[in-house]
N, C-alpha and C positions, 0 to 999 in steps of 0.2 A: 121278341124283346122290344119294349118299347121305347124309343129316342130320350136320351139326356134333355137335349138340349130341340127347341122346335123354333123355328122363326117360318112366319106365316104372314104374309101380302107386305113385306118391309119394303118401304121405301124412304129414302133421305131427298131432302129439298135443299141446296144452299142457294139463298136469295134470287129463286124461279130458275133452277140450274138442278135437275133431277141426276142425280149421281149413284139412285139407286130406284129402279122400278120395278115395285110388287115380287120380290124375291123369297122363295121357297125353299127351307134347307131343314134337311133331319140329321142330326148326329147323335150316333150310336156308342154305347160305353163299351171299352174295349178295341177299337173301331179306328184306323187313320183314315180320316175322310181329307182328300188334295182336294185345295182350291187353286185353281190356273186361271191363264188368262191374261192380255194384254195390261201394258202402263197404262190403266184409265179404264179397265173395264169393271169397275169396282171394289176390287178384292180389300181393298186396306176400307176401304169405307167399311165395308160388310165388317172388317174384323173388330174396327172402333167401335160398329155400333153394338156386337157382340158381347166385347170387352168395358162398355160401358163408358168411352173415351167421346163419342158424339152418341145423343141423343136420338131417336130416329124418328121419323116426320109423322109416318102412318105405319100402322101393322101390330105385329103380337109377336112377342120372346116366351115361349113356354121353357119352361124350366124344373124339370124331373116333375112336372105335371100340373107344375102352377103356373099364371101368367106371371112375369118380374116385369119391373122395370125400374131398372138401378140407377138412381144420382149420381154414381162416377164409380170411377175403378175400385175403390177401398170396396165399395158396396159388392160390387161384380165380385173381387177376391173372397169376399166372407162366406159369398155362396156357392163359391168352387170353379170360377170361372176367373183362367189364370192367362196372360199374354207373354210369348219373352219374343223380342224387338228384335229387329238386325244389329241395333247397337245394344249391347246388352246396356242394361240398369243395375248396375255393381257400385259398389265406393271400393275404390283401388286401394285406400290407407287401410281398410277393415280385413279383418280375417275373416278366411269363408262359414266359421260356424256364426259371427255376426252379422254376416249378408244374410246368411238363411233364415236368423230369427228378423232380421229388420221389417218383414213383411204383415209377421202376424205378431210387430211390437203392441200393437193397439187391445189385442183380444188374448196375450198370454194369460196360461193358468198360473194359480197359487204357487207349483210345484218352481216356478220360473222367477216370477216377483212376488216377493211377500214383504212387507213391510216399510215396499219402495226399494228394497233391494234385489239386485236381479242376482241367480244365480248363475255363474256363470257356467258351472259345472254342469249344471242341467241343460243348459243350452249347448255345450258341447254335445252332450249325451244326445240331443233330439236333432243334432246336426247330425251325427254319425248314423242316426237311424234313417234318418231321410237321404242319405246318400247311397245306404247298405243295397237297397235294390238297384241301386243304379251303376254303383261306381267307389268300389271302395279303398283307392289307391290314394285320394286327396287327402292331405293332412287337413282336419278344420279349424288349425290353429296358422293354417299359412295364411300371409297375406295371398288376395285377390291381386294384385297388379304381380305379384310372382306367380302365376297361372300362366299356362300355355290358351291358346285360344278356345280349347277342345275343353280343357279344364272348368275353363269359366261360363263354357255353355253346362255344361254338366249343374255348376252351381243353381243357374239359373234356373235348373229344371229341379234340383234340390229344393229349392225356394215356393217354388211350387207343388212338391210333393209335401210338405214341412204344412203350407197352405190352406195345405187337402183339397188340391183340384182335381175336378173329376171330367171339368173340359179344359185341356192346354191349346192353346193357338200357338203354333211355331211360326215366326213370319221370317223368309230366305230363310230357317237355320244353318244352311251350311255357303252361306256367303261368306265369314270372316272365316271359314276350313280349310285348309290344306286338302285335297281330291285323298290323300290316302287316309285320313281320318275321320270322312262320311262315313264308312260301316261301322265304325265306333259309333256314331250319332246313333245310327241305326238298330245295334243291338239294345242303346238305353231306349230307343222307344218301342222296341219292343217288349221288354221288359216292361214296360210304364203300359202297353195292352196287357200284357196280363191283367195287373193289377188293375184293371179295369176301367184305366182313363181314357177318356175320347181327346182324342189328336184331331186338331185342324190344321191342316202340313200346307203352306203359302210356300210353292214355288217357281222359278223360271225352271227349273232342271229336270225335264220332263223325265231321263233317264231314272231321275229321282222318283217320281211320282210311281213309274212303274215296278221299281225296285219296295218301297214303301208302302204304298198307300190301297184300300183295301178297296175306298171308290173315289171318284173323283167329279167335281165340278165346276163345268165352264162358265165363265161371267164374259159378256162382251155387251160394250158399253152399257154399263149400269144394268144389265139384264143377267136373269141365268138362261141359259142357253139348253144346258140339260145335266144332269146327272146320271152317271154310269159303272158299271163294276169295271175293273181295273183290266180283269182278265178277258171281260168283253170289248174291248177295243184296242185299238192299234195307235203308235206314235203323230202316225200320218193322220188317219180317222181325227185323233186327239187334237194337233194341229190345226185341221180344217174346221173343226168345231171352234176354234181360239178366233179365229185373223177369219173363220167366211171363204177362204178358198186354198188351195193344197201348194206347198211347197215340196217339190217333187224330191230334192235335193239340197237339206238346210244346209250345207259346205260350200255348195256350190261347185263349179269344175274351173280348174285352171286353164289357162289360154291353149298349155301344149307346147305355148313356145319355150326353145332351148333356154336356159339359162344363159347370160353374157358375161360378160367378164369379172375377174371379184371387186367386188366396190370394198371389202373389208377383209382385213385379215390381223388377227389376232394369236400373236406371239408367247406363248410364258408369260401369260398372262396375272401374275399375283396381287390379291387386294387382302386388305385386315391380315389378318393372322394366316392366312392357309391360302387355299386355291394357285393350280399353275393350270392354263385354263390356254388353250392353242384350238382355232377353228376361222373359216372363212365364207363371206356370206357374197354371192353374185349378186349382178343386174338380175331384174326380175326372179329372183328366188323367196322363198318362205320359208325360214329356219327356225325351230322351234329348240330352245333351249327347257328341258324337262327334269324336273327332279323335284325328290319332298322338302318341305319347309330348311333352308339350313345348308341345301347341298348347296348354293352359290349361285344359284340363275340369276337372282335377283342383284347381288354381289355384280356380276362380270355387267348388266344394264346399269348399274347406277357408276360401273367404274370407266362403259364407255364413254358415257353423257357428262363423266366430269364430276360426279358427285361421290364418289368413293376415291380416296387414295389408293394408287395403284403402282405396278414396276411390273415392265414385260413390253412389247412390242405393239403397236395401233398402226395398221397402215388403211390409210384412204385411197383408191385405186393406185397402189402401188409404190405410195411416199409415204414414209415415217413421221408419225405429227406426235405431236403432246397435248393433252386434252385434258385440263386442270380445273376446270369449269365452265358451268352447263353454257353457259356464253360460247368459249371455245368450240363448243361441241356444235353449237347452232352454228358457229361460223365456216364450220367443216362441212355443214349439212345433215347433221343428224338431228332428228326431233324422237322426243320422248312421252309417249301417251304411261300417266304414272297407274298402278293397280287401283289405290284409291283417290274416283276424280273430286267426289266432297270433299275431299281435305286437300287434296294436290291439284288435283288437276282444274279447277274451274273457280270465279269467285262469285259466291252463290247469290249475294245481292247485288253483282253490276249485271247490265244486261250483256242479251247475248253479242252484240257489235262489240261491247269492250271486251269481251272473254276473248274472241276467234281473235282482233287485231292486236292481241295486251304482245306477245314475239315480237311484232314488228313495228309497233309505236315509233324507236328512233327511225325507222327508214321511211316511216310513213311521215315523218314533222321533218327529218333533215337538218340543215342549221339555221334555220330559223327557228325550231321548235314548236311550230304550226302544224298539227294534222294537216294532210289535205284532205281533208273532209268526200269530194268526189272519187279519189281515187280509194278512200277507205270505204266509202257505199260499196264502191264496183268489188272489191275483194270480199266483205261479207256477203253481199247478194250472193256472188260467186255460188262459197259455199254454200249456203242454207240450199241452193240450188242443187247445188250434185250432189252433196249428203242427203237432202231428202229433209231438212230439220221441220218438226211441226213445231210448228212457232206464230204468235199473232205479227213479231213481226220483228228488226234488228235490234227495236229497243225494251223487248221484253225482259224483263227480269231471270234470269237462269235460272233462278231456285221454281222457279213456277213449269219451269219443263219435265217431262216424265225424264228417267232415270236415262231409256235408250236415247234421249233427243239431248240429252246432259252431255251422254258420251258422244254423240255426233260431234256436238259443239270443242267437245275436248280433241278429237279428233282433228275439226276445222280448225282449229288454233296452230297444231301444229304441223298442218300442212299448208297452213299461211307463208311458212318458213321458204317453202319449194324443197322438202328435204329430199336426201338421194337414198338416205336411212331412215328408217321410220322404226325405233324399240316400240314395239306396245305390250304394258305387262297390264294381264290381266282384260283381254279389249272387250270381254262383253260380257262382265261380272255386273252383274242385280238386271240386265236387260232383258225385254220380253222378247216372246222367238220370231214376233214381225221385224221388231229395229234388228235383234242377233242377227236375221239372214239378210239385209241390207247392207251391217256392217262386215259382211263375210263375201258378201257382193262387191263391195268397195273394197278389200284388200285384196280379191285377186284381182278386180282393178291396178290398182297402185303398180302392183308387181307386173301385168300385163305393159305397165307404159315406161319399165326398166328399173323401179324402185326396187332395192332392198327392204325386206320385211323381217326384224329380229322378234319372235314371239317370244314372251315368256308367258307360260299360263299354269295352272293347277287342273283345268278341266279335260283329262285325258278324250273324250272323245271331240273336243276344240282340236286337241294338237293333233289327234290321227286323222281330223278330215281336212285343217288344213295346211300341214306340214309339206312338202317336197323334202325336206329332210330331218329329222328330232335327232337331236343329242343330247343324251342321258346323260346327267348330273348328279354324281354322288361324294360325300367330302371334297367339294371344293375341286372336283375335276372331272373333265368329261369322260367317261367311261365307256360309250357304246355309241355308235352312227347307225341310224336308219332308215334307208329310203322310204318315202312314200309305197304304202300299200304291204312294205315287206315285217310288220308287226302288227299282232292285236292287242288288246285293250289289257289283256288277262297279260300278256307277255310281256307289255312294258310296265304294268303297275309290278310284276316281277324282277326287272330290269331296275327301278328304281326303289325299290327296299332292300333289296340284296345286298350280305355283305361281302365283304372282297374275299371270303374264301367260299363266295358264290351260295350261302346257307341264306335263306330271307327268314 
């Protein structure tokens, strides 16, 4: 079978800054080809240049056997070469049969617009067909911003089959997902191999890669490194190929030491409409609150930190407090790393000094109102120091940091605080597995020197490698406790779909 799609000695230049050298890649129709790989070792360059989105400097794009070289994405799309983003590209006011035609507004037939009028009915009609192989539960008269998250990746791939693409690039697709509605993703791209489109699958989730993809290949720093069948190597192998040397243990091992006393405990706990929610979290422990989209993990972190309304009990080693906002909360000791750090957690145009000190501004000026500038050095240096942050330096700009050194920073910020509670939801969503096992490095830190660690996360083998205890979350209450070691992967994705008369 001969390759779709052929790139040959590509390389990209930005102003003497080689971001892509002499790179080789075949994709097959039918076919998920993974591209992995650290923050910076090309992969998003490769897919721009792919997609039409940057130009590339030197080389050859063969395409179903001719050479191309497209002027921008409309061009890229006409010829079957479709992208869908981590943030999708939807208008939230439109309904999904009008996303799906918006892409190919430019080249509809007669049957669609004739006379300057569009049919609208026909467009529904060519919506529902480009859904049929994928997914045919979506109304295409709902609005888009009434979509679940699962939903409107669906669209997106609608959009593209509507297109008639016959190479998709998925870049993270299941970053904005919920962990139990990946195999959903999964069965539409399989589906979408039938029909004989070639998949380019961009992910950190190697689990993913090896669940999906048919080969896979490594880039590290602007290089490809090799390409491999899926069944011919190993997570570790794959790993070592990424980062240049083997992470023996990405979880890392806990200190061992006992648990101390409860730093938290949590009474009848009720927020919003539902949840009665009772649990308590030690000195040096790891407690992972787990459940799908909706059971309340997220609810009981926003409601300890002061940002949900709540009624039920909050004790801080063993006193009753009221915690009404996130102020409160920081003056208790609790700091809050949020799921997403581009919108919450970091501000993407100040640099990184103002991100990590922006918590403790009033205690760093006092009553004068004056930074003290020396002692605000010595706290950033600090961190960038024990987090590890690559950075040119305190006053780089944040938005120019790779994704994993974003979350460090999110991180540094609020351990600026000295908190005794650390909620982090979400702590190593969009990161590559160099910063992942750093920042998994530094939480059994934290917990080694008698921090409390409240996880919340979506990524079941996150919470099994570093939990000491998960609590299952389903409508709005905890349902099931688990020691470390004593559940598998398959027994707790069981654990949290099931309904309460135990049928999943």
């Amino acid at each position: 079978m001969d390759a779709v799609l052929s790139l040959k000695d590509i390389s990209k230049d930005f102003s003497g800054v080689m971001a892509l050298k002499h790179v080789d890649l075949d994709i097959y129709p039918g076919e998920v080809h993974a591209l992995v790989g650290e923050n910076g070792a090309g992969k998003s360059t490769l897919m721009k240049i792919i997609s039409s989105v940057y130009r590339k400097s030197s080389g050859t794009m063969i395409l179903k056997g001719r050479e191309v070289d497209f002027k921008d994405t409309d061009e890229a799309k006409e010829n079957g070469i479709s992208i869908i983003h981590q943030e999708f590209n939807l208008f939230p006011n439109l309904s999904v049969a009008e996303n799906i035609f918006m892409d190919t507004i430019n080249r509809t037939n007669e049957k669609i617009v004739r006379r300057g009028k569009i049919s609208w009915k026909r467009v529904e009609q060519e919506a529902r067909e480009a859904l049929r192989d994928i997914n045919d539960q979506i109304d295409v008269n709902s609005l888009v911003e009434n979509l679940n998250v699962q939903s409107k990746q669906v669209v997106e791939i609608a959009k593209a089959i509507h297109a008639e693409a016959e190479v998709l690039i998925m870049d993270e697709p299941s970053a904005a997902l919920p962990r139990n509605e990946v195999e959903n993703m999964f069965e539409v791209i399989r589906r979408l191999k039938k029909k004989g489109v070639a998949i380019i699958y961009v992910s950190h989730h190697l689990d993913e890669v090896f669940k999906i993809a048919d080969k896979v290949t490594v880039m590290r720093n602007g290089e490809k490194v090799d390409t491999v069948n899926v069944k011919e190597i190993t997570q570790q192998e794959l790993i070592r190929m990424m980062i240049g040397n083997e992470i023996v243990n990405l979880y890392g091992e806990s200190s061992g030491k006992a648990v101390g006393n409860p730093l938290l405990e949590v009474k009848d706990l009720v927020f919003g409409t539902g949840g009665n929610v009772s649990f308590s979290l030690h000195e040096g422990e790891i407690v992972s609150l787990f459940g799908i989209v909706g059971a309340g993990a997220q609810s009981v972190a926003e409601s300890l930190f002061g940002m949900k309304k709540h009624t039920g009990k909050i004790l801080l080693e063993g006193k009753e407090v009221r915690i009404q906002s996130p102020r409160e909360a920081m003056r208790y000791g609790l700091g809050y790393i949020p799921g997403d750090r581009r919108r919450y957690g970091i501000i993407k145009e100040r640099s990184v000094r103002e991100n990590i000190t922006l918590p403790i501004l009033r205690k760093l000026s006092g009553k004068t109102g004056v930074i003290r500038k020396k002692e605000e050095e010595q706290i950033v240096e600090e961190f960038i120091g024990k987090l590890r942050v690559k950075t040119t330096g305190a006053d780089q700009i944040t938005n120019f940091l790779s994704g994993g050194n974003q979350q460090k920073i999110v991180i540094a910020k609020w351990l600026s605080i000295r908190p005794k509670i650390l909620i982090m939801v979400e702590p190593t969503r969009g990161v590559d597995i160099g910063a992942m096992s750093e920042i998994y490095e530094l939480i059994h830190q934290l917990a080694s020197s008698g921090m409390g660690i409240l996880m919340i996360s979506s990524d079941m083998p996150e919470v099994l490698g570093m939990s000491d205890r998960i609590l299952v979350m389903r409508d709005g209450k905890i349902r099931s406790e688990h020691q470390k070691g004593s559940i598998n992967q398959s027994q707790l994705l069981n654990e949290v779909t099931k309904s309460e008369e135990g049928q999943t």
